[in-house]
Steps between C-alpha positions, in 0.01 A plus 500: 500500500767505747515815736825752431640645837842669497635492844822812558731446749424110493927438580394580895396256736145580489505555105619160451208317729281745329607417140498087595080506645431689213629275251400226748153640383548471203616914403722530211810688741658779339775548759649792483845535790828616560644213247309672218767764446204748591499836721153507569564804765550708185187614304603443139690151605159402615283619177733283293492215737076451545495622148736215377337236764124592372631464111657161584174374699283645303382699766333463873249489716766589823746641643691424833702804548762354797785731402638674799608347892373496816679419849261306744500632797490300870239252592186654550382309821867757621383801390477772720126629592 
């Protein structure tokens, strides 16, 4: 049986290299981004979505949970001690 993963925030950068290895790997992607119409920053927005998403896969066996940003800092070799 194929392995379920549902993968939020997978309309970022690293969400969509994330969601292509795993279905590189052979993961049936539930990819779940901005384009889904989907506030997952609000509790009951994200109940409905990973409750729709596990009815429509049939479940999972994971969850990448990407949602969110980050800023990268300078290069680390620059850093100050």
């Amino acid at each position: 049986m194929q392995k379920r993963v549902i993968v939020t925030g997978a309309s970022g950068a690293l969400g969509g290299v994330v969601t292509a290895v795993l279905s590189m790997e052979g993961w049936r992607v539930a990819a779940l981004g901005r384009g889904a119409g989907v506030d997952l920053t609000k509790a009951d927005s994200a109940r409905r979505a990973i409750d729709n998403t596990m009815a429509s896969l049939g479940g999972a066996e994971a969850l990448v949970h990407l949602v969110g940003a980050f800023q990268a800092g300078g290069n680390v070799a620059e850093t100050p001690a």
